[in-house]
N, C-alpha and C positions, 0 to 999 in steps of 0.2 A: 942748234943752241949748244953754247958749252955746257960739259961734264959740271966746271964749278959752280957755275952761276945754278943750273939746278939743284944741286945739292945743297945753295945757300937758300933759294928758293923754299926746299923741301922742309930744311931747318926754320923758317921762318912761319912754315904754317905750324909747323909743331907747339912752337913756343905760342901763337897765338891761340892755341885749340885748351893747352894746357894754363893758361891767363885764364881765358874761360870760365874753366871748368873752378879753379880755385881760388879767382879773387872774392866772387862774391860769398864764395865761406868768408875768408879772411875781415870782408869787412862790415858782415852780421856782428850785432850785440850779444856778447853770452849773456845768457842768464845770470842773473847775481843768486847765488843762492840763500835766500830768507826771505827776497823779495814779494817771490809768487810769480806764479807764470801764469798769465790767461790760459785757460782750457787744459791746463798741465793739473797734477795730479799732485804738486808739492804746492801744503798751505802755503800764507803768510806768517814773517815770520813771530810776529803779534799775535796769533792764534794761537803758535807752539807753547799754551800755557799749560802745568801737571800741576795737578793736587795730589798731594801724598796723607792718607788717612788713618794714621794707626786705629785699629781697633784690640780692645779691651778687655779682655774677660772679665765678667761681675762675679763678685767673691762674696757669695752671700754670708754675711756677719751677722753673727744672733744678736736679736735684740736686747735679752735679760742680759746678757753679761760684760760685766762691768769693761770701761773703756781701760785698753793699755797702759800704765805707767811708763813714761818713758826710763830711760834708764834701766828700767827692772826686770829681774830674770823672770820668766815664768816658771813655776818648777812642776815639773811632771807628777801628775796624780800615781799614789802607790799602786804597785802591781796587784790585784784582786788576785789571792787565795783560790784556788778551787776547792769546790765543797769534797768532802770524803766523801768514798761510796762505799754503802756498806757493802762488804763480801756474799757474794753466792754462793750457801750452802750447797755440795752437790747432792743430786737426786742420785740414791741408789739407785740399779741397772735391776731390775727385777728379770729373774732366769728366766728365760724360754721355754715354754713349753714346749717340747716337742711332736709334731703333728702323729699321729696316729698313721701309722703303716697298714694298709690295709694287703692282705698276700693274696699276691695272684693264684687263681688254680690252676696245676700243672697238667699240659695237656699231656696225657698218655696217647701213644699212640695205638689205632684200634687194630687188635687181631688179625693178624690174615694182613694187616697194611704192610708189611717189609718191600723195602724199595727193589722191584725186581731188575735186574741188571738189563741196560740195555743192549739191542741187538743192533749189529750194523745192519743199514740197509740193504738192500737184496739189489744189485745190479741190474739194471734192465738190460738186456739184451737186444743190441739194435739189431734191425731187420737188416737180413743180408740182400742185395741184391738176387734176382735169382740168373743161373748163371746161363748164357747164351746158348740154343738149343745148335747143336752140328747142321751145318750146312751139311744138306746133302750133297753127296758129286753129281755133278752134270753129267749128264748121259752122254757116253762115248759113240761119237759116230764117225762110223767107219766107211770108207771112201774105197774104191776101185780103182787100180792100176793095170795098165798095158805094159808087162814088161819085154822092152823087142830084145836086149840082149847085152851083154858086158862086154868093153873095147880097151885093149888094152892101149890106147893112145887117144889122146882127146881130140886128134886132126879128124881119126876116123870116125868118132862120134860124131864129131859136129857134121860132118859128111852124111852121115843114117840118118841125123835131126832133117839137115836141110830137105832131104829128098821127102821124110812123111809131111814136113810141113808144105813142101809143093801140092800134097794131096789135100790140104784144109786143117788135117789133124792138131790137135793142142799137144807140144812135144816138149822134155823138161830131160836135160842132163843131170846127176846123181855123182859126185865123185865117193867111190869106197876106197877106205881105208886110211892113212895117216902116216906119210906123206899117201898120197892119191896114187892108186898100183892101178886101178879101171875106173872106167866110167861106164854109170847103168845109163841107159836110152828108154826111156818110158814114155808112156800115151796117157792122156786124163791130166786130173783123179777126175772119175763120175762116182755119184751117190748110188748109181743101181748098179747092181751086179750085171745084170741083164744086157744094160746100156754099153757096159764097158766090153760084153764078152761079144757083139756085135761089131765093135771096130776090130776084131783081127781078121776078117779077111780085107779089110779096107790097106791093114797094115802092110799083110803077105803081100799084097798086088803092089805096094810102094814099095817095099825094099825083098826084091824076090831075092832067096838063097838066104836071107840072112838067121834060118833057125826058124823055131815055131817058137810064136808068143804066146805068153801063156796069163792068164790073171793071179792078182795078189792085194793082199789088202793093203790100205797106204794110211798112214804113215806105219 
């Protein structure tokens, strides 16, 4: 189909959609207004009648007194005088009595009362700790050594060591002095004298020639 022809197409339903919608406004009756509208809310205009009512104030008019002259001034009743009042004598102020003082008795103070000076308080004394009682020393005990003998080089002690330790023996190098000049070769420590003085013939038969061993306390 052609482009135009649709587009004339398209235009024609428009214009019929829009006939539609707006002729049958166009050819509704409006309301006339005064008429009245069925079921509408604005009278007739024959209803719209207002009564306007002034009201009145009544001004009630004495009966005895005579009716107005026209034309004629009323003339205002003369102003009433006030009566004098007679003056008030003043009442003399009669003096006051003055009330009777009656005196207080003065208290003396009693003998022997003098305000004694006071004394500061007396400090209490806090309780001292009391102070930790001396540990005793522990009782020193003393150990026994085998001493086998002094080497002035450490190749040859270690040499004495090895050989009593082949025998079983507990053996313990000692360097003396500061820088180290010898080293002592010792046996133990034992706690008994007895115990220790026993290992030197064990020592003599492990290292024969090297001296007699002899005991010493350790340390």
């Amino acid at each position: 189909m052609d482009d135009g022809l649709k587009r004339r197409l398209i235009g024609a339903a428009v214009l019929v959609s829009l006939a539609v919608i707006f002729v049958p406004m166009l050819i509704e009756d409006e309301p006339v207004p005064g008429d009245g509208v069925p079921g509408g809310s604005i009278p007739p205009r024959e209803n719209l009648t207002f009564k306007s009512q002034v009201l009145k104030d009544e001004i009630a008019v004495p009966t005895d007194a005579p009716p107005p002259v026209a034309g004629a001034e009323t003339e205002a009743p003369p102003p009433q005088r006030p009566e004098p009042v007679p003056p008030v004598e003043p009442v003399a102020d009669e003096p006051a009595v003055p009330a009777p003082q009656v005196a207080s008795p003065a208290t003396e103070p009693a003998p022997g009362a003098a305000e004694k000076p006071k004394t500061p308080p007396t400090p209490v004394a806090k309780p001292t700790a009391p102070a930790p009682a001396p540990k005793a020393p522990a009782p020193k005990i003393t150990t026994w050594i085998v001493q086998v003998g002094n080497y002035s080089s450490r190749e040859k002690a270690d040499g004495v060591a090895r050989q009593l330790r082949g025998k079983g023996l507990e053996v313990f190098i000692e360097p003396i002095g500061t820088p180290a000049a010898q080293f002592r070769v010792a046996v133990g420590p034992e706690d008994d004298r007895k115990r220790a003085e026993a290992l030197i013939p064990r020592i003599e038969a492990a290292v024969p020639g090297s001296g007699k061993p002899f005991i010493r306390s350790y340390p």
